[in-house]
ZAMIZA-64220 format. One record per residue (C-alpha): x, z negated, y. Coordinates in pm, 1 decimal. Layout:
BEGIN
((X; Z; Y))
...
! end
This chain:
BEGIN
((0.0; 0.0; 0.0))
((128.2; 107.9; 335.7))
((0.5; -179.6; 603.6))
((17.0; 55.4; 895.9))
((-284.5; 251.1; 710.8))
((-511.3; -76.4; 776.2))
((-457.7; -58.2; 1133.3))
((-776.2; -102.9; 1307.8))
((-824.9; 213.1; 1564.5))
((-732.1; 65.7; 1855.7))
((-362.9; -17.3; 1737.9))
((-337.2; 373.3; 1853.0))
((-398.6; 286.9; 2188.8))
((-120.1; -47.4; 2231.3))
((163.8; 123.4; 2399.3))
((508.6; -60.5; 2415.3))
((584.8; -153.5; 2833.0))
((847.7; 75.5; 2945.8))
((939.4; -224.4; 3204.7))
((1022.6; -500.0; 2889.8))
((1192.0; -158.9; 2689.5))
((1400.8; -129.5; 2982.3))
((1457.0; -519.4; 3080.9))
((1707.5; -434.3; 2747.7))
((1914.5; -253.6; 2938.5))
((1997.5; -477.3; 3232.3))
((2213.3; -732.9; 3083.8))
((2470.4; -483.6; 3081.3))
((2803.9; -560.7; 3353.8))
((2739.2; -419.1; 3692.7))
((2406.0; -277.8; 3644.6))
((2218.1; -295.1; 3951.2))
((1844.1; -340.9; 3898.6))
((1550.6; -240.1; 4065.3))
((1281.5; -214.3; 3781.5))
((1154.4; -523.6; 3696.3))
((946.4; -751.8; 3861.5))
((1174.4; -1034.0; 3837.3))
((1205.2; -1309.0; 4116.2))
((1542.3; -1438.3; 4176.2))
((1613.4; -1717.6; 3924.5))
((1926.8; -1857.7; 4216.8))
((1568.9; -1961.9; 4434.5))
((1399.9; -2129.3; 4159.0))
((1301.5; -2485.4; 4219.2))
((1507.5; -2588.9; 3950.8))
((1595.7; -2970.8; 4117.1))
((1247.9; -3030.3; 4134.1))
((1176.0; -2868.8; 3803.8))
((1438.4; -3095.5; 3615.1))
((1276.1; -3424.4; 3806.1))
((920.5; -3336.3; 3699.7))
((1079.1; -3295.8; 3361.8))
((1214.9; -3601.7; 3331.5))
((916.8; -3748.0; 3465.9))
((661.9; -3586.4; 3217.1))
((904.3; -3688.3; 2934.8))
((934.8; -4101.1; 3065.7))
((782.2; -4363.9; 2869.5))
((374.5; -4312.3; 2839.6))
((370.0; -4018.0; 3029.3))
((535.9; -3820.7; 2741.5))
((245.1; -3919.1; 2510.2))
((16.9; -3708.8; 2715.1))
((239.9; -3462.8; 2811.1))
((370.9; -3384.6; 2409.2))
((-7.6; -3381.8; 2342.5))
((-283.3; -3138.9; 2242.6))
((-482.3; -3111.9; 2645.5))
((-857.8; -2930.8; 2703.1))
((-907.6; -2599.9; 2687.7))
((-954.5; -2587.1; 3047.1))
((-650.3; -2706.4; 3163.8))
((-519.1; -3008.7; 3291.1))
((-705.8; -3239.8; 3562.3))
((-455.1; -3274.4; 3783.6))
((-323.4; -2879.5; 3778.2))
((-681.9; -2763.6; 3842.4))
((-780.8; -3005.3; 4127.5))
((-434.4; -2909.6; 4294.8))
((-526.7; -2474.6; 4289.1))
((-878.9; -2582.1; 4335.5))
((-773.3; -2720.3; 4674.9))
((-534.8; -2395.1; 4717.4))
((-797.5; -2174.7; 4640.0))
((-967.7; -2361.0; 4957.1))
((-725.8; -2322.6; 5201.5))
((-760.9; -1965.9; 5067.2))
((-1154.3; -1978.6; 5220.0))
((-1268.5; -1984.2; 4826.8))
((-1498.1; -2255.9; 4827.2))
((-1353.1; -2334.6; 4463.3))
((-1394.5; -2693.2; 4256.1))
((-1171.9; -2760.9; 3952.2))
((-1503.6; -2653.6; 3744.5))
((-1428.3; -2274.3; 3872.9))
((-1046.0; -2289.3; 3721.3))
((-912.8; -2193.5; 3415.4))
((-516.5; -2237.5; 3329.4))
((-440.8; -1953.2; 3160.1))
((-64.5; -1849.8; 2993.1))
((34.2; -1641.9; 3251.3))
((-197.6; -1418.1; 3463.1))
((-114.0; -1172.7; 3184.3))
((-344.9; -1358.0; 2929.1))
((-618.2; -1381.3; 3250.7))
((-623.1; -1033.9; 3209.7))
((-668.0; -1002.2; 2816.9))
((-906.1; -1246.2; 2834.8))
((-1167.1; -1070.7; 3122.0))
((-1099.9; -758.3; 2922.7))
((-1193.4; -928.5; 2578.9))
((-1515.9; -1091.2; 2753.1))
((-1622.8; -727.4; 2966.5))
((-1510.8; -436.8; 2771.3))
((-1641.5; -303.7; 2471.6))
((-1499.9; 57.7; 2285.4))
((-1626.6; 338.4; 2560.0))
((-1700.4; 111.5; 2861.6))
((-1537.7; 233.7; 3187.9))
((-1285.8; 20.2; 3379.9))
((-1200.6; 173.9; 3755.4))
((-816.8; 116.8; 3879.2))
((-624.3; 291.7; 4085.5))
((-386.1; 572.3; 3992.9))
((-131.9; 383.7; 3997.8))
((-228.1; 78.1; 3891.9))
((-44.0; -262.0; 3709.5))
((74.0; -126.3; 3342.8))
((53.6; -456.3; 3187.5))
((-343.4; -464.8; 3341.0))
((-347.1; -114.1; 3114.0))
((-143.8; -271.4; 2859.4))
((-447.7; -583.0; 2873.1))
((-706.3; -349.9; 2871.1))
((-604.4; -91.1; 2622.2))
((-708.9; -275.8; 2340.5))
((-1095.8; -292.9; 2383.7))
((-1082.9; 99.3; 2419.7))
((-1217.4; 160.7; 2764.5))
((-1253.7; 430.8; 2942.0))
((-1058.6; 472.0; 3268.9))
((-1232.3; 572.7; 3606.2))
((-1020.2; 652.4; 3915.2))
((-1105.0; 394.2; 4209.7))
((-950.1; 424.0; 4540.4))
((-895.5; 88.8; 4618.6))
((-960.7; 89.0; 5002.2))
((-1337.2; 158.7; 4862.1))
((-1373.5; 555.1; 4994.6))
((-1447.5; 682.9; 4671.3))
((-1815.4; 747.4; 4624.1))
((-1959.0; 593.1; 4350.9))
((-2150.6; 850.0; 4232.9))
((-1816.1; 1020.1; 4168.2))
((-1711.0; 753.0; 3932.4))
((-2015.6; 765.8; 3738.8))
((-1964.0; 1129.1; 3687.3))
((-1612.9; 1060.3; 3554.5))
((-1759.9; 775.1; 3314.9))
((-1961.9; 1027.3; 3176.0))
((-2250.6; 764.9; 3136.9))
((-2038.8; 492.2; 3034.8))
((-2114.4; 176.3; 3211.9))
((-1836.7; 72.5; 3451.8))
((-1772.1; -270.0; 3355.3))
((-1460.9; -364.1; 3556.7))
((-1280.3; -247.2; 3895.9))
((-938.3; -416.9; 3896.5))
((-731.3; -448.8; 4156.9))
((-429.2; -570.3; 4327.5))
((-519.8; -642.1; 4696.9))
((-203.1; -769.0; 4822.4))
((117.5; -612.7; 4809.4))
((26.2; -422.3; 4480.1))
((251.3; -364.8; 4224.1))
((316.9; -76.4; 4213.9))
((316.7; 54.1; 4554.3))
((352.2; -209.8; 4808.5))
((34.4; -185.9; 4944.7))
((-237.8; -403.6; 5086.6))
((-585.9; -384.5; 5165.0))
((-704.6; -436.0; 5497.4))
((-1042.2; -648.9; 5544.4))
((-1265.5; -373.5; 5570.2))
((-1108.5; -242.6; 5269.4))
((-1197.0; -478.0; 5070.1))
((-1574.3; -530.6; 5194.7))
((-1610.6; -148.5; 5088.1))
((-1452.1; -224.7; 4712.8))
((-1753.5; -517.0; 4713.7))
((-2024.7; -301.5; 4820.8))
((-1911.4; -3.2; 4619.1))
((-1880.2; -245.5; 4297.8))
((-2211.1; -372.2; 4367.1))
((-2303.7; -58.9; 4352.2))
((-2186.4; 31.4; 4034.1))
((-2295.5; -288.9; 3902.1))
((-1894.1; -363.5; 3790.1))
((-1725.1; -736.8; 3804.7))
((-1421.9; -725.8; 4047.0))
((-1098.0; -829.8; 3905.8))
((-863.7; -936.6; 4217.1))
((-512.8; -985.2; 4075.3))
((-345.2; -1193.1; 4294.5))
((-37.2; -1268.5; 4160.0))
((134.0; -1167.3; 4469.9))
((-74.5; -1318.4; 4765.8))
((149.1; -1543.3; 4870.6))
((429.0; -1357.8; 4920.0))
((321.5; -1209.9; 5285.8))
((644.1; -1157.0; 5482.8))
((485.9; -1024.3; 5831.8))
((142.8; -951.4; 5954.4))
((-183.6; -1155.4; 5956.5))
((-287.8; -1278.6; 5684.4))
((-627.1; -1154.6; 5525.9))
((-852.6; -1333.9; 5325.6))
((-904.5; -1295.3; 4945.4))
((-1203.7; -1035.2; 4807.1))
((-1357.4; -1369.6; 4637.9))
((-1337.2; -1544.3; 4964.7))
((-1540.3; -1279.9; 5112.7))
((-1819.4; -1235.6; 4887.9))
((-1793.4; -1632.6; 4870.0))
((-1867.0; -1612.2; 5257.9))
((-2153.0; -1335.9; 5152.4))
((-2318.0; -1521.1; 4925.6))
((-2322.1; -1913.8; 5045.0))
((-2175.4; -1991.0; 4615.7))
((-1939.5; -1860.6; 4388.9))
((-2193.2; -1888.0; 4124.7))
((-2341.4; -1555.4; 4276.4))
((-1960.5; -1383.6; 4325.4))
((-1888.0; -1073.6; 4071.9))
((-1474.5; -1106.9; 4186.5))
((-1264.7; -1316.5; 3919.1))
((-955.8; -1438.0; 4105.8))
((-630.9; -1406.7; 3935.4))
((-342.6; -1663.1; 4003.3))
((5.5; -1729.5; 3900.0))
((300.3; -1948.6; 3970.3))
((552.3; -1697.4; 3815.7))
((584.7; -1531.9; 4147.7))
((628.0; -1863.4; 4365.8))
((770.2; -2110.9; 4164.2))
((920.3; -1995.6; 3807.4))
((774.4; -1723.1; 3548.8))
((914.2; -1874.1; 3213.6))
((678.4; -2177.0; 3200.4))
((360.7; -1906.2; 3202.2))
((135.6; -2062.6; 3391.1))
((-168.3; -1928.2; 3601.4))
((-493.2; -1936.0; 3666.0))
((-853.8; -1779.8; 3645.9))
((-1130.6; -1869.7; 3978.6))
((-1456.4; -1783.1; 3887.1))
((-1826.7; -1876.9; 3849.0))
((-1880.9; -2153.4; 3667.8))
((-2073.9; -1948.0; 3384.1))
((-1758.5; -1700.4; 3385.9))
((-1525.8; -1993.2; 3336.0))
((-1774.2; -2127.2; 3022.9))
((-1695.8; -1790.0; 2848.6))
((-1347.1; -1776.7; 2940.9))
((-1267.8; -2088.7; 2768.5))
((-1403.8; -2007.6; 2475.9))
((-1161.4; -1745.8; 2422.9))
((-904.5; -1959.6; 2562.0))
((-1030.4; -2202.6; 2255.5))
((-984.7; -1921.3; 1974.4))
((-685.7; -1745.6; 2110.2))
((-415.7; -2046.7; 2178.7))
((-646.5; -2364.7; 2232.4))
((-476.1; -2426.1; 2569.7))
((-192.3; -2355.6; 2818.1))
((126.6; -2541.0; 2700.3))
((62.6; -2924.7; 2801.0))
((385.7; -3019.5; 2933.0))
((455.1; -2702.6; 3149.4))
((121.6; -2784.1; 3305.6))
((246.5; -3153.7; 3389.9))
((544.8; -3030.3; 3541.5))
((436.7; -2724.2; 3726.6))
((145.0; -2976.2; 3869.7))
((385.5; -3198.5; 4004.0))
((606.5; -2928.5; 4138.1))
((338.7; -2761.6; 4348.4))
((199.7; -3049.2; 4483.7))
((580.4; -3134.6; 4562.7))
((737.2; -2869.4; 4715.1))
((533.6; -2549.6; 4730.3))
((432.6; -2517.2; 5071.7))
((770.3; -2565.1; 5164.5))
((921.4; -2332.4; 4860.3))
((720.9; -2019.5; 4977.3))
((841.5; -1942.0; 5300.0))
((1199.6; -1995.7; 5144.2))
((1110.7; -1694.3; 4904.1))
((992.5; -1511.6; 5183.2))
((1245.5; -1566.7; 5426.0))
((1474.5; -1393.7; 5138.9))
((1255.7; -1126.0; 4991.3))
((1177.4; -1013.0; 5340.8))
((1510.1; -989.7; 5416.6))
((1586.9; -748.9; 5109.5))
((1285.5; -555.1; 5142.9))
((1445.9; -467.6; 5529.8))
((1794.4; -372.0; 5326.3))
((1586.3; -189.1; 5106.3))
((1380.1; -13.1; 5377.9))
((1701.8; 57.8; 5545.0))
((1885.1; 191.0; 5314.1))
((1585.4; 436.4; 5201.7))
((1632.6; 565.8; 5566.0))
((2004.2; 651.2; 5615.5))
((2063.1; 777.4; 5230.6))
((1719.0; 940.4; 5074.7))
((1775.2; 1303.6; 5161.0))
((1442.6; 1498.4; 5328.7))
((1153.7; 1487.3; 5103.8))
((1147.2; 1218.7; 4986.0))
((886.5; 946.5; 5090.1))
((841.9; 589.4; 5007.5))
((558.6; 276.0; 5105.1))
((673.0; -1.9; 5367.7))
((509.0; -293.0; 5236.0))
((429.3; -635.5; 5410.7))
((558.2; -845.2; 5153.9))
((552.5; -846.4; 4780.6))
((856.3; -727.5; 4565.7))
((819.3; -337.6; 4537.4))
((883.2; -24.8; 4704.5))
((686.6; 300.3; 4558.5))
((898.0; 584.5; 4653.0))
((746.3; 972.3; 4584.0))
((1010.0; 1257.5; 4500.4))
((976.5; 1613.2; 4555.5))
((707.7; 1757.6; 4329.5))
((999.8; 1949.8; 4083.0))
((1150.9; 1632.0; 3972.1))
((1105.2; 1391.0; 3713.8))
((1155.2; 1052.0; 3756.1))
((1250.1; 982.2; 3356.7))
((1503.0; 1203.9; 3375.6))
((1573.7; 1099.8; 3684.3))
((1646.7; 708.3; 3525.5))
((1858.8; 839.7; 3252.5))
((2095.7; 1009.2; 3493.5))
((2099.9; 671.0; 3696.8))
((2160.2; 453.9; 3446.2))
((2496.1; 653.9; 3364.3))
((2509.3; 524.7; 3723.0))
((2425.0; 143.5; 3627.9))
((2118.9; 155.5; 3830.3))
((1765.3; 81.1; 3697.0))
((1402.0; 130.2; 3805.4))
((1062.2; 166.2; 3651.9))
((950.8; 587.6; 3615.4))
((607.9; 619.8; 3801.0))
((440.1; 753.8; 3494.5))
((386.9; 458.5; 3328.4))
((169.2; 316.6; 3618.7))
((-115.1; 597.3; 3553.3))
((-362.9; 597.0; 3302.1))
((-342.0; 958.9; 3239.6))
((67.7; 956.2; 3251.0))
((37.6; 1149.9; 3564.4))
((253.6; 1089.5; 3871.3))
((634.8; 1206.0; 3711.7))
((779.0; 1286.3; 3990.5))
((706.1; 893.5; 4128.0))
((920.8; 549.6; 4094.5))
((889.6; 189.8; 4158.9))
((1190.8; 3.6; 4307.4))
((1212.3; -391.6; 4316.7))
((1417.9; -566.3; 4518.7))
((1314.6; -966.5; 4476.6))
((1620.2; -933.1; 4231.7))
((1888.7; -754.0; 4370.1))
((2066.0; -943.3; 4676.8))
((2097.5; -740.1; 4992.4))
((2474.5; -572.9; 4906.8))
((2369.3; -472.5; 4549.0))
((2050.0; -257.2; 4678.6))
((2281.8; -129.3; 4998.2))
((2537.0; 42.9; 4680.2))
((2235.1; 114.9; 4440.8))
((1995.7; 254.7; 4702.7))
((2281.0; 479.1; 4809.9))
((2385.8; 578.2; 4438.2))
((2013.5; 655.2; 4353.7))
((1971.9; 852.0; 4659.5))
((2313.9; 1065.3; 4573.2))
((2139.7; 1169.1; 4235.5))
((1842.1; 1270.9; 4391.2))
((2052.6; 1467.1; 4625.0))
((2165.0; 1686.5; 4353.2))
((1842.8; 1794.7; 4310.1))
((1660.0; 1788.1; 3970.3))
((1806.1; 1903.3; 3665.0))
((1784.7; 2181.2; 3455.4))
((1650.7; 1945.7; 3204.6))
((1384.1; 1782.9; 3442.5))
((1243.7; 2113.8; 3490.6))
((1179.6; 2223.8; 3126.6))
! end
């Protein structure tokens, strides 16, 4: 007996991520990296982080921390982003949060609850490829959505071909890939036009608060909170994480919802890994309450600073043609190459090179966009992107190959 022939059909459709192939690659000497989305371990927390530690480990506090915790989440980690969601304008209680491993299993989880085998899910083109990675799974159909809400609806019902359009994801601020953000009005079209459509809102927000210039605008769920008077009436499911602002290995974030949203969620939280790791809750609740709103504009003091070196660079070495996004915070840069080239080849040509970034392709459902890339530069301090923007932007001088073409 072969196992593979057991498979159930939608093993066909669970692609490998080209950004954790290529992570692989990058422990090699001198590589400079701009592909994955990786914040820069020399800002972590880690003082704080070995305190908490200590702390969660000392005397009776271990017994709770080494122990099995509610499905839910921890008290004191829910109250805590309960009270960030506030200052956020979501008017959120800890009965609205779920503590999820990673916003990564957030997003396996709303697909496992919404989707069934031919529903439609509308994203952008490009979108997140571990949100298509999450999604994949439960066999949906993709719709295009423009995020900034100009795409009429009737449109994406012709493109579902009748299929109902369960989900609209989307990554208001600083979205990965491109950069970009959605203004306010932008976002009040993507609620009406989901309403219309009758489609839950997924607002990944892994990025929010990473804002490095420019006003700050509120969350999608904190505007159809403001809408409705409750979030028991909202359709948006907030997405949070700490893996951005604090430290990604101890996988912690967050679903805010409706309180009958949450309900469900848990129960797959229940059958899939009963709960989020019990002492990296502990510790990552202390730490926030601690030191995050001072930790945050230390990350963005530096980030901004290498997105400027970044943006710089871009401008005195990318030869003519070549166009890229100017983001207000975040960690990437979405840069679009003459039509004739293709980014993949592109990479393999850089790498000889010992620079690394993510081929545009694998951000689009239907493996369009080749002659797109994503660059990060959370990673990379400000003299590494000066020589790697430079040696990318010498390959692309030389024009695509022979190779690229074919």
């Amino acid at each position: 007996m072969i196992l593979t022939d057991l498979y159930a059909p939608r093993a066909e459709r669970m692609k490998a991520s080209e950004i954790r192939e290529l992570l692989k690659l990058l422990d090699k000497p001198g590589m400079i990296s701009f592909a994955g989305g990786i914040p820069d371990p020399a800002l972590f927390p880690a003082r704080e982080f070995r305190h908490a530690t200590r702390r969660a480990l000392d005397g009776d506090a271990a017994q709770s921390s080494l122990q099995y915790a509610a499905s839910e989440g921890l008290p004191a980690l829910r109250g805590w982003i309960a009270e960030h969601m506030r200052s956020l304008g979501v008017p959120a209680a800890a009965e609205n949060i779920l503590i999820t491993s990673g916003s990564q299993q957030a997003l396996d989880y709303i697909g496992k609850l919404f989707i069934g085998a031919g529903d439609a899910v509308a994203l952008g083109f490009p979108t997140y490829l571990g949100a298509l990675g999450a999604f994949n799974a439960y066999e949906p159909r993709y719709v295009r959505l423009d995020p900034a809400g100009n795409r009429p609806a009737e449109r994406m019902r012709e493109e579902a071909k009748g299929a109902a359009i369960k989900l609209a994801y989307v990554t208001p601020d600083f979205a990965n890939p491109t950069g970009e953000t959605l203004s306010k009005a932008a976002r009040l079209a993507l609620l009406a036009q989901a309403a219309e459509v009758g489609a839950a809102i997924i607002e990944d927000a892994a990025y929010q608060a990473l804002r490095f210039e420019g006003e700050n605008i509120p969350p999608i769920l904190a505007l159809e909170a403001a809408q409705s008077g409750t979030l028991e009436t909202c359709r948006t499911l907030y997405c949070g994480s700490f893996s951005k602002t604090l430290a990604p290995g101890l996988r912690i974030g967050w679903v805010c919802a409706a309180k009958s949203v949450i309900d469900k969620l848990v129960l797959l939280k229940q059958a899939g890994d009963l709960h989020a790791a019990t002492l990296n809750q502990a510790i990552v609740a202390e730490v926030a309450d601690a030191v995050f709103d001072t930790h945050v504009p230390r990350l963005r003091a530096a980030y901004g600073a290498r997105l400027n070196a970044m943006l710089g660079a871009l401008e005195r070495y990318m030869p003519e043609g070549v166009r890229w996004t100017t983001p207000e915070g975040g960690m990437f840069v979405w840069l679009t190459l003459p039509g004739e080239f293709d980014a993949t080849g592109l990479l393999g040509r850089a790498l000889e090179h010992d620079v690394a970034f993510v081929p545009g392709a694998a951000f689009f459902p239907d493996g369009s966009g080749r002659n797109t890339l994503r660059l990060n530069f959370s990673k990379p301090d400000e003299e590494m992107i000066e020589v790697g923007i430079r040696r990318l932007a010498g390959l692309v001088g030389e024009g695509p190959r022979q190779s690229q073409q074919s």
